[in-house]
PAMI-314426 format. One record per atom (N, C-alpha, C, CB): residue number from 1; residue in three letters; atom name; z, x, y. Coordinates in nm, 2 decimals. Each point is the difference from the previous one (the first is absolute). Glycine has a CB too. Example, Ala and Ser with C-alpha at 12.3 -4.5 7.8 and 13.67 -1.06 7.14 Angstrom:
REM residues 2
  mifi  doro  lumti      pz      px      py
     1   ALA      N    0.78    1.32   -0.57
     1   ALA     CA    0.00   -0.09    0.12
     1   ALA      C    0.00    0.09    0.12
     1   ALA     CB    0.12   -0.19   -0.12
     2   SER      N   -0.19    0.15    0.23
     2   SER     CA    0.00    0.09    0.11
     2   SER      C    0.08   -0.08    0.11
     2   SER     CB   -0.22    0.12   -0.06
REM end
This chain:
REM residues 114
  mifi  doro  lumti      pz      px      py
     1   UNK      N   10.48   11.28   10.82
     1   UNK     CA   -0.02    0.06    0.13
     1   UNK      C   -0.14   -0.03    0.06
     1   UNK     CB    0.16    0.18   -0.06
     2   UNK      N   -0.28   -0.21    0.00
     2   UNK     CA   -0.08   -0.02    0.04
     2   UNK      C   -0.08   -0.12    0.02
     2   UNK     CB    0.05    0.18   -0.06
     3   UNK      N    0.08   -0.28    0.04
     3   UNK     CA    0.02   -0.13    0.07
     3   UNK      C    0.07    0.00    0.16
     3   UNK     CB    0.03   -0.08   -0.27
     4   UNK      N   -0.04    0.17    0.29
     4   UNK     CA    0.08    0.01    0.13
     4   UNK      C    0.13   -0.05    0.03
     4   UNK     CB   -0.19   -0.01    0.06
     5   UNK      N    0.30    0.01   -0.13
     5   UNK     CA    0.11   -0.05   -0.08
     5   UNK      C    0.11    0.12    0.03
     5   UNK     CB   -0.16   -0.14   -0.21
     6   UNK      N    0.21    0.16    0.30
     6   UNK     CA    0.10    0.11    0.04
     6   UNK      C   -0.03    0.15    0.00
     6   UNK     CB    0.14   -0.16   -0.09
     7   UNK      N   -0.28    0.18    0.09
     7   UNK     CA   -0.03    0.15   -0.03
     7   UNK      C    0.05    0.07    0.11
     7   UNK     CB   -0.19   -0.03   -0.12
     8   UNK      N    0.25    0.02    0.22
     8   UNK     CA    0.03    0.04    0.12
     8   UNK      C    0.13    0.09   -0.06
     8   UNK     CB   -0.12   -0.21    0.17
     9   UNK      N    0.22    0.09   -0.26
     9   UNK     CA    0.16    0.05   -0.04
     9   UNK      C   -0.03    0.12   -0.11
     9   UNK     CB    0.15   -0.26    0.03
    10   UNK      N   -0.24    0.31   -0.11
    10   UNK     CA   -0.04    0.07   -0.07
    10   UNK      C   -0.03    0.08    0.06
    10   UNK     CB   -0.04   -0.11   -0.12
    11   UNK      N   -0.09    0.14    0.21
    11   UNK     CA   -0.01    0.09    0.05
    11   UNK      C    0.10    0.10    0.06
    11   UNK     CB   -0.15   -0.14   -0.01
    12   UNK      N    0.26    0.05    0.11
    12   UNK     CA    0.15    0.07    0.02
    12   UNK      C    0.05    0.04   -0.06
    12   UNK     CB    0.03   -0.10    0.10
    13   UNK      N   -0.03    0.02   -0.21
    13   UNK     CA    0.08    0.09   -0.15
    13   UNK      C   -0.07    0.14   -0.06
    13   UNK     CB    0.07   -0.26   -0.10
    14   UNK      N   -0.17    0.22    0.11
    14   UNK     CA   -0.08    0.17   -0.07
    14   UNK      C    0.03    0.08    0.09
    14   UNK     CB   -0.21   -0.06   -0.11
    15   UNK      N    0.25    0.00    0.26
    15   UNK     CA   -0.01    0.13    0.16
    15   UNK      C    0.18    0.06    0.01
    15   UNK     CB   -0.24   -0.20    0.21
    16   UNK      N    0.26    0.15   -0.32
    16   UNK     CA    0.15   -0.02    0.07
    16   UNK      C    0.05    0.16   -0.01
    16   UNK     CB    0.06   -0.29   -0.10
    17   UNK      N    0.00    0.32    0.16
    17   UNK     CA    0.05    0.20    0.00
    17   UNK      C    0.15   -0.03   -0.06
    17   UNK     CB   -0.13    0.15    0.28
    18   UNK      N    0.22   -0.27   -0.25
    18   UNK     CA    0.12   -0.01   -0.08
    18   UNK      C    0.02   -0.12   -0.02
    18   UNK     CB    0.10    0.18    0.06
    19   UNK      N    0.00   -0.22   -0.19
    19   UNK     CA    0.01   -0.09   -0.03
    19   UNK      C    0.17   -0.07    0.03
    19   UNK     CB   -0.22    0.08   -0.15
    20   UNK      N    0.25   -0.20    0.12
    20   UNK     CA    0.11    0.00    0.00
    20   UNK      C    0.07    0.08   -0.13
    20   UNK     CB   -0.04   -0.20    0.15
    21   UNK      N   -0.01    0.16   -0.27
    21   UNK     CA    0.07    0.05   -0.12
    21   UNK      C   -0.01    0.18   -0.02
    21   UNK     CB   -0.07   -0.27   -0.12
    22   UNK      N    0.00    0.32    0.20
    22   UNK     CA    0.00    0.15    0.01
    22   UNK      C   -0.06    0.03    0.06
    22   UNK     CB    0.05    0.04   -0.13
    23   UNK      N   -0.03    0.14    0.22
    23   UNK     CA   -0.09    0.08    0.04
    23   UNK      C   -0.13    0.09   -0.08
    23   UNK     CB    0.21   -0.01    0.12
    24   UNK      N   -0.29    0.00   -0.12
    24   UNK     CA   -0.10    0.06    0.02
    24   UNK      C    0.00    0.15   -0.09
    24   UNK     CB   -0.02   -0.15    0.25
    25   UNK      N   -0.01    0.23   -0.35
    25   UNK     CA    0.01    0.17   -0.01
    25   UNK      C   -0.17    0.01    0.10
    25   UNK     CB    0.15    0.08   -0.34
    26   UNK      N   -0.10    0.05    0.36
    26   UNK     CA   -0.11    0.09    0.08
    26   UNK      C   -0.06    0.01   -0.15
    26   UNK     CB    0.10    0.16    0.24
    27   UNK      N   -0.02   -0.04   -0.31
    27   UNK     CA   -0.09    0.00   -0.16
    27   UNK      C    0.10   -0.01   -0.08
    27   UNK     CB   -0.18    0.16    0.03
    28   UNK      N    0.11   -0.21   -0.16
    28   UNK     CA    0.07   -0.09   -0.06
    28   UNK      C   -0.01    0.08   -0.15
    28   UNK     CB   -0.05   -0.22    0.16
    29   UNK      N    0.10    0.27   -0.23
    29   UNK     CA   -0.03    0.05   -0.16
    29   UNK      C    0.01   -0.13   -0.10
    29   UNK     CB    0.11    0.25    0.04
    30   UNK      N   -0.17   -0.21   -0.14
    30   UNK     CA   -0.05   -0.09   -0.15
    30   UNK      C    0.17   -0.03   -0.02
    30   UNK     CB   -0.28    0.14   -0.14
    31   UNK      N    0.38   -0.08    0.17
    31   UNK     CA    0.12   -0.08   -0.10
    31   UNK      C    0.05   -0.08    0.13
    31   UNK     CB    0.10    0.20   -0.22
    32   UNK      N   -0.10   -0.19    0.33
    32   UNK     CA   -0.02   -0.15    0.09
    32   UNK      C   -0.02   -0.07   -0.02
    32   UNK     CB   -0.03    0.04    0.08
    33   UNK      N   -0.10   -0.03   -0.13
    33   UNK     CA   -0.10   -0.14    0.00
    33   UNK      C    0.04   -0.05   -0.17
    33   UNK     CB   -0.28    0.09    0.20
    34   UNK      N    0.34   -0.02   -0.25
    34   UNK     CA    0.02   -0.03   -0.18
    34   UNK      C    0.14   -0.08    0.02
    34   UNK     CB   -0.12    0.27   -0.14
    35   UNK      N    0.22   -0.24    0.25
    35   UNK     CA    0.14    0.01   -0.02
    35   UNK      C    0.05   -0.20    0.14
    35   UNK     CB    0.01    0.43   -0.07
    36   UNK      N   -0.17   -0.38    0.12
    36   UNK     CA    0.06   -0.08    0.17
    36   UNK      C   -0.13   -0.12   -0.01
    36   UNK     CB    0.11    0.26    0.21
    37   UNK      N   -0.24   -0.20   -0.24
    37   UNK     CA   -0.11   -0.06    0.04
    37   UNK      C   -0.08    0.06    0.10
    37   UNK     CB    0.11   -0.18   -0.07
    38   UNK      N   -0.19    0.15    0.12
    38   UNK     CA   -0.13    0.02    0.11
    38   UNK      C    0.06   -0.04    0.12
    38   UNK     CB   -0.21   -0.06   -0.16
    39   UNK      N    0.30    0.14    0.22
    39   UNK     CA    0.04   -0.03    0.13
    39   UNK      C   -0.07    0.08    0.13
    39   UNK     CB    0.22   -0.06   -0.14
    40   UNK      N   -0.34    0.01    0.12
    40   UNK     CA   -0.11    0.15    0.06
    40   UNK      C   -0.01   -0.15    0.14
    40   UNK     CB   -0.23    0.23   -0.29
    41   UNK      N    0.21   -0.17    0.41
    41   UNK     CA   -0.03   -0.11    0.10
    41   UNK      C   -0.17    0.01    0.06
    41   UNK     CB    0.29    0.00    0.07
    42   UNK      N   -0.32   -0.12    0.00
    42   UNK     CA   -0.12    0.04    0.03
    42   UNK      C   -0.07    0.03    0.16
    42   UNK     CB    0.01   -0.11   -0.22
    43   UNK      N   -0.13    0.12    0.29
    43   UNK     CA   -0.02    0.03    0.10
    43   UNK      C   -0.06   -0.11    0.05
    43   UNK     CB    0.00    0.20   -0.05
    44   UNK      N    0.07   -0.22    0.20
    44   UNK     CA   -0.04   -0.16    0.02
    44   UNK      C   -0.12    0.00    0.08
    44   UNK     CB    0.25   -0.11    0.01
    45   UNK      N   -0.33    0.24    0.05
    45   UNK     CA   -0.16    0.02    0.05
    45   UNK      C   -0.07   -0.07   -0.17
    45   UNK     CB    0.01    0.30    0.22
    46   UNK      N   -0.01   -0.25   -0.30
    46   UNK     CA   -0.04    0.05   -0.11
    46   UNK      C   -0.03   -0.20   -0.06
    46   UNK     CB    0.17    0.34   -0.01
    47   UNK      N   -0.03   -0.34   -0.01
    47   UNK     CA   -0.01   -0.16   -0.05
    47   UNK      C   -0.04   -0.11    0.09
    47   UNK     CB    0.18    0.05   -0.14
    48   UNK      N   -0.21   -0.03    0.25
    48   UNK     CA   -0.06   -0.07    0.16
    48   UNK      C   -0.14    0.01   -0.07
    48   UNK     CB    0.16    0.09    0.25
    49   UNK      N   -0.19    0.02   -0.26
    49   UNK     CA   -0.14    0.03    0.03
    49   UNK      C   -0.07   -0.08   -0.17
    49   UNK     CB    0.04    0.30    0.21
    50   UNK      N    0.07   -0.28   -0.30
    50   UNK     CA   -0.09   -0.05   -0.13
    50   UNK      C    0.01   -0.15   -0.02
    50   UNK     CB    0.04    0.23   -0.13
    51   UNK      N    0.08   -0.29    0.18
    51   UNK     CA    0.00   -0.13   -0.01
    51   UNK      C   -0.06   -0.10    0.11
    51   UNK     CB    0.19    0.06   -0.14
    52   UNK      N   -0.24    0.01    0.27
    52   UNK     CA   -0.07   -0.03    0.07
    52   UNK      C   -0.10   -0.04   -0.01
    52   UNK     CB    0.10    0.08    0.06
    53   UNK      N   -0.19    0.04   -0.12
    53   UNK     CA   -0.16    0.05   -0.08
    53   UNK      C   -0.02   -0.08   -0.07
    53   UNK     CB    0.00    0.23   -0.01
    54   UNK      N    0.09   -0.25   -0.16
    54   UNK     CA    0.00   -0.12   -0.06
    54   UNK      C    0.00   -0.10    0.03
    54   UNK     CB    0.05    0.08   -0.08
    55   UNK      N    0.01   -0.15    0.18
    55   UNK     CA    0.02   -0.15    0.03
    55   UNK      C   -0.14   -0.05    0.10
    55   UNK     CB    0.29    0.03   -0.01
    56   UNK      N   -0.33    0.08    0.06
    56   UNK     CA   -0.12   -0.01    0.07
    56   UNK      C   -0.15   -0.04   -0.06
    56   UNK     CB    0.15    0.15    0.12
    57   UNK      N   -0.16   -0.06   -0.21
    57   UNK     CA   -0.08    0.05   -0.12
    57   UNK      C    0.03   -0.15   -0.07
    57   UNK     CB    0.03    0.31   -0.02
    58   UNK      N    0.09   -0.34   -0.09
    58   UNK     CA   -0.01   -0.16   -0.05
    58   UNK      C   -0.06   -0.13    0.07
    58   UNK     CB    0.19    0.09   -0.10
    59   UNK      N   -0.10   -0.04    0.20
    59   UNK     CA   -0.02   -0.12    0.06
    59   UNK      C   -0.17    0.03    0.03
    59   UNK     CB    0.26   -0.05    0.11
    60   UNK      N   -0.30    0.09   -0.07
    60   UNK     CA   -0.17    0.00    0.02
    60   UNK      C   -0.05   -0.08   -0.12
    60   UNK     CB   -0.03    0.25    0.12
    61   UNK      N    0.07   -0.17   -0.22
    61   UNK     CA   -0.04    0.00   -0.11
    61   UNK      C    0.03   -0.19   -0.06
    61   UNK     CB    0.06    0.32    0.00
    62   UNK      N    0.05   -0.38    0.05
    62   UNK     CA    0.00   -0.11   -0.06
    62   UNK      C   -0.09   -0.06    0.08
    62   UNK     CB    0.20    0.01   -0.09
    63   UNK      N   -0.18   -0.01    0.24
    63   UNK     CA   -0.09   -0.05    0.09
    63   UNK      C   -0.11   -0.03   -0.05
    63   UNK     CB    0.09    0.10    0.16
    64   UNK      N   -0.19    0.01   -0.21
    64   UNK     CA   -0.14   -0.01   -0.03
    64   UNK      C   -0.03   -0.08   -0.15
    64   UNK     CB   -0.03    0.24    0.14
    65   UNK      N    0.16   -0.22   -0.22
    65   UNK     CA   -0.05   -0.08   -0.09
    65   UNK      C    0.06   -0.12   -0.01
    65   UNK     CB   -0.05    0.18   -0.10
    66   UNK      N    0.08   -0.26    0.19
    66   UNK     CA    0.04   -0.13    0.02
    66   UNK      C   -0.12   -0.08    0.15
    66   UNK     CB    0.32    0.10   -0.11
    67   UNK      N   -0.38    0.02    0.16
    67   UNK     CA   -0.11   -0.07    0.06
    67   UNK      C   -0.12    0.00   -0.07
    67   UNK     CB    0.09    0.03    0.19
    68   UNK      N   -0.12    0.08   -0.29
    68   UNK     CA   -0.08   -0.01   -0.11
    68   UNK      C    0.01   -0.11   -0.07
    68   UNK     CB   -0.01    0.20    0.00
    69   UNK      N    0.10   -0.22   -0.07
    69   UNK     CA    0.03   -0.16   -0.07
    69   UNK      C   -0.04   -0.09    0.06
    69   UNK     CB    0.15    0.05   -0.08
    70   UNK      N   -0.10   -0.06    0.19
    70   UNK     CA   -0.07   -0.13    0.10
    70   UNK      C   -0.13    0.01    0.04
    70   UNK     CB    0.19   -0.04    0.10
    71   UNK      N   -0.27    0.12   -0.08
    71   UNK     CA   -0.15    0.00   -0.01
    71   UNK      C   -0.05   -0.09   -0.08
    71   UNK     CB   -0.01    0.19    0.03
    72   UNK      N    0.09   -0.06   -0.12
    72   UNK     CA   -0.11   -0.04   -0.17
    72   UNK      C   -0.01   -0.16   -0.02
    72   UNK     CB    0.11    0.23   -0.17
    73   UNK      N    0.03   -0.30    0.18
    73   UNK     CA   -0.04   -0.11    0.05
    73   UNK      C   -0.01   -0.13    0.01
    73   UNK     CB   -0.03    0.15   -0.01
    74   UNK      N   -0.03   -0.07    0.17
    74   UNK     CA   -0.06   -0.09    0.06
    74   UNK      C   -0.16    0.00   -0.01
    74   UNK     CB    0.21    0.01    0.13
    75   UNK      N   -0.24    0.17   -0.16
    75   UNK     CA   -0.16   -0.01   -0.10
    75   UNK      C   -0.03   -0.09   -0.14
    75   UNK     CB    0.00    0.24    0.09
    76   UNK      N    0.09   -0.23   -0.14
    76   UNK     CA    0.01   -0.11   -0.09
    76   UNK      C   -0.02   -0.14    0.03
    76   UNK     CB    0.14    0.14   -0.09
    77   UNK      N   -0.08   -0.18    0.17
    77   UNK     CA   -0.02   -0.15    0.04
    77   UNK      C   -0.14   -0.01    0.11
    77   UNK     CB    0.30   -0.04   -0.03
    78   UNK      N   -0.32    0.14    0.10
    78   UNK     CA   -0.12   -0.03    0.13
    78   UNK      C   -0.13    0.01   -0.16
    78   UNK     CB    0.11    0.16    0.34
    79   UNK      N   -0.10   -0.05   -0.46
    79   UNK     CA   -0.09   -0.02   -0.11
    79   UNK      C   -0.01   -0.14   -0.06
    79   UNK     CB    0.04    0.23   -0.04
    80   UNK      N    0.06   -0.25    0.01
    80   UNK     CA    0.00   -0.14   -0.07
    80   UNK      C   -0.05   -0.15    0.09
    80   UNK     CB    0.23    0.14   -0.14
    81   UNK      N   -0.23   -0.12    0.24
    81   UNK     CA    0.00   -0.10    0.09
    81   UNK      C   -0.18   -0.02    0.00
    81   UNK     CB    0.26    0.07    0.15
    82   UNK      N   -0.35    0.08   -0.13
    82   UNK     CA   -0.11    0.00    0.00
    82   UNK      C   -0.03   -0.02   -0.14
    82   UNK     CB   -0.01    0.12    0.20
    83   UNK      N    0.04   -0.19   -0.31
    83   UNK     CA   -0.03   -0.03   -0.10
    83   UNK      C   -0.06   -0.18   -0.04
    83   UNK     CB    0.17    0.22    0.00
    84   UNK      N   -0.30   -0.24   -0.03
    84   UNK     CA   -0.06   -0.12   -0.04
    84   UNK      C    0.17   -0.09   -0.11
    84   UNK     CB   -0.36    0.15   -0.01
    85   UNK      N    0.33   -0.06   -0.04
    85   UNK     CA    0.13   -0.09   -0.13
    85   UNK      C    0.13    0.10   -0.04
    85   UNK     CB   -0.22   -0.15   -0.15
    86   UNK      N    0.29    0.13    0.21
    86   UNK     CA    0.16   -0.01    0.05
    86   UNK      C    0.05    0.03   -0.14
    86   UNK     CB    0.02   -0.20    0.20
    87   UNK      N    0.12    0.32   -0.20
    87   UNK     CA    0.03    0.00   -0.16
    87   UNK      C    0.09   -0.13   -0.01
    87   UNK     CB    0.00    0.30   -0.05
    88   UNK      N    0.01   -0.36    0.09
    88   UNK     CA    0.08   -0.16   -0.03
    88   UNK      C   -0.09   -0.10   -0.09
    88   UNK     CB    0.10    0.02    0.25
    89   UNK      N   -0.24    0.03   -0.23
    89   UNK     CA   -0.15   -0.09   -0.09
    89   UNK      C    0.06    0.06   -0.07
    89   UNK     CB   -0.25   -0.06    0.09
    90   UNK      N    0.24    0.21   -0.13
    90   UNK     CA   -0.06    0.03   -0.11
    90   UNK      C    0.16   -0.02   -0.10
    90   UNK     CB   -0.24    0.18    0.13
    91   UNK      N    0.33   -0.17   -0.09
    91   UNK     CA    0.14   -0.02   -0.04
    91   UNK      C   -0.02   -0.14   -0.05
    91   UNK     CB    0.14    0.15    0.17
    92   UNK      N   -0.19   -0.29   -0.12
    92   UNK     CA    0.00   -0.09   -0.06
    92   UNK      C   -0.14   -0.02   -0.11
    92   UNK     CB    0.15   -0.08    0.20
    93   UNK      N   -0.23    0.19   -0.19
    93   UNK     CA   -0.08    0.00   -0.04
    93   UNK      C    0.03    0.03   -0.19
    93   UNK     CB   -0.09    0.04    0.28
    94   UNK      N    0.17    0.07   -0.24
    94   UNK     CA    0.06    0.07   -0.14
    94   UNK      C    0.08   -0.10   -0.09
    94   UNK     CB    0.04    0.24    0.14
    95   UNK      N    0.01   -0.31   -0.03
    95   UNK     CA    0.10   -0.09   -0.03
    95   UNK      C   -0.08   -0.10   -0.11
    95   UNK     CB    0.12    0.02    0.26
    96   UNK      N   -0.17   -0.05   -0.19
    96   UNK     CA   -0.12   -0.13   -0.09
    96   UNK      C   -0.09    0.05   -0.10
    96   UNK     CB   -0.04   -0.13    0.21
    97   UNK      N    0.00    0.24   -0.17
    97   UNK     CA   -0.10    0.08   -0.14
    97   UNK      C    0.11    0.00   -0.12
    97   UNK     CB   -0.16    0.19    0.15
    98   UNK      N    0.25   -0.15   -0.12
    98   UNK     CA    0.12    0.05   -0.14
    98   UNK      C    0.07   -0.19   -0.06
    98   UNK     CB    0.13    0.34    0.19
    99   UNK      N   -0.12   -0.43   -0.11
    99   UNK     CA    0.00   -0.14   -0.02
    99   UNK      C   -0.10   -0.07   -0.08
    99   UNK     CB    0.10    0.00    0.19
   100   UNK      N   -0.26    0.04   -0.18
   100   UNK     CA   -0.07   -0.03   -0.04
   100   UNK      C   -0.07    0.03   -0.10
   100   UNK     CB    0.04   -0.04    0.16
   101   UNK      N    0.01    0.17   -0.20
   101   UNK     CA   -0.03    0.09   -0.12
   101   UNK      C    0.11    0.08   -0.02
   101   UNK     CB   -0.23    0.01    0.05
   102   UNK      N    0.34   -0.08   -0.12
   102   UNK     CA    0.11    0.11   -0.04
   102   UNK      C   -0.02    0.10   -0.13
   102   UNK     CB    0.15   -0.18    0.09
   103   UNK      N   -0.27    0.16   -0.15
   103   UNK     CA   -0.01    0.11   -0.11
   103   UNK      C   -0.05    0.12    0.07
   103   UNK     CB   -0.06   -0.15   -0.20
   104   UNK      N    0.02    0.18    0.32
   104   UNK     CA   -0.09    0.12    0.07
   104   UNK      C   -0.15    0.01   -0.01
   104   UNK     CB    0.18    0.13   -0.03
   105   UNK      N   -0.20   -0.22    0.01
   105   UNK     CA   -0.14   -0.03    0.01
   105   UNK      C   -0.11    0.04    0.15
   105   UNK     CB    0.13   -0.19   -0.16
   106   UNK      N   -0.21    0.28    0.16
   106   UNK     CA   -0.06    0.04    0.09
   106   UNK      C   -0.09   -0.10    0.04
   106   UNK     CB    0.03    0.21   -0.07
   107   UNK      N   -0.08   -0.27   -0.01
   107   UNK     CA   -0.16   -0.08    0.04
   107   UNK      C    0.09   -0.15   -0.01
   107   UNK     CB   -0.26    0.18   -0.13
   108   UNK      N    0.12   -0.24    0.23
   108   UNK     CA    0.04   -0.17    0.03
   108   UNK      C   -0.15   -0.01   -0.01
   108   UNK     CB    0.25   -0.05    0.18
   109   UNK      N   -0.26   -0.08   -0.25
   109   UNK     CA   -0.10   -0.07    0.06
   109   UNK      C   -0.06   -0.01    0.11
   109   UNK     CB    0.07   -0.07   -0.11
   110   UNK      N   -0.16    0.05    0.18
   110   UNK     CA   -0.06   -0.03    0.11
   110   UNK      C    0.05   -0.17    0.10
   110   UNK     CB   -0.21    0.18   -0.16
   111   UNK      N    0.17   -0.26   -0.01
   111   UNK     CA    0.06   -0.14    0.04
   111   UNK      C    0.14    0.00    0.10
   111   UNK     CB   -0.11   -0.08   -0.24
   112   UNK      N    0.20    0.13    0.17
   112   UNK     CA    0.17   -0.01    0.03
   112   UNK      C    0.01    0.10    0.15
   112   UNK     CB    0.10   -0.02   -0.30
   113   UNK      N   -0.18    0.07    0.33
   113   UNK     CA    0.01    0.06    0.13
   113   UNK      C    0.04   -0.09    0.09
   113   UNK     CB   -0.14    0.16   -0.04
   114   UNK      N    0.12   -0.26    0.12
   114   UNK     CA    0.03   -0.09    0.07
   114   UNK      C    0.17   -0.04    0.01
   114   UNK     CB   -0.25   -0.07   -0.06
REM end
């Protein structure tokens, strides 16, 4: 439902006062509901007003966190952009350190820097 995916036909269903497969009890006792099920109906102000509220409320709610995501980013990239050396250096960088010294070797020569 909070894909926005038919919540409308739900709603009607929770509002509904009768059904086709039966009427409605005003009140209902425990060997009813033991003998028949939960044939209790509902109030359609009632289910308007909560599936409305909800869909309003999610939806906000996805809204903000799908333009948050897109910030974040695009701060990510306007950061990276103001960067001297690009994680693409340093990616080939890793690349070649680990090629050049596959035991893990921290220290290099000075010479072999070039």
């Amino acid at each position: 439902m909070a894909t926005g995916e038919s919540w409308h036909e739900i709603m009607f269903d929770c509002g509904r006062q009768k059904s086709v497969t039966f009427d409605c009890y005003e009140s209902i006792t425990y060997e009813q509901i033991a003998s028949e099920g939960i044939l209790g109906c509902g109030s359609q102000p009632h289910a308007n007003m909560y599936f409305i509220s909800f869909m309003v409320i999610v939806s906000f709610v996805f809204l903000q966190l799908f333009i948050a995501i897109i910030l974040e980013s695009f701060n990510t990239s306007s950061d990276e952009e103001g960067l001297k050396v690009k994680q693409e250096t340093l990616d080939k960088f890793n690349y070649l350190w680990t090629k050049m010294f596959p035991d893990g070797d921290l220290y290099m020569d000075v010479t072999l820097l070039p």
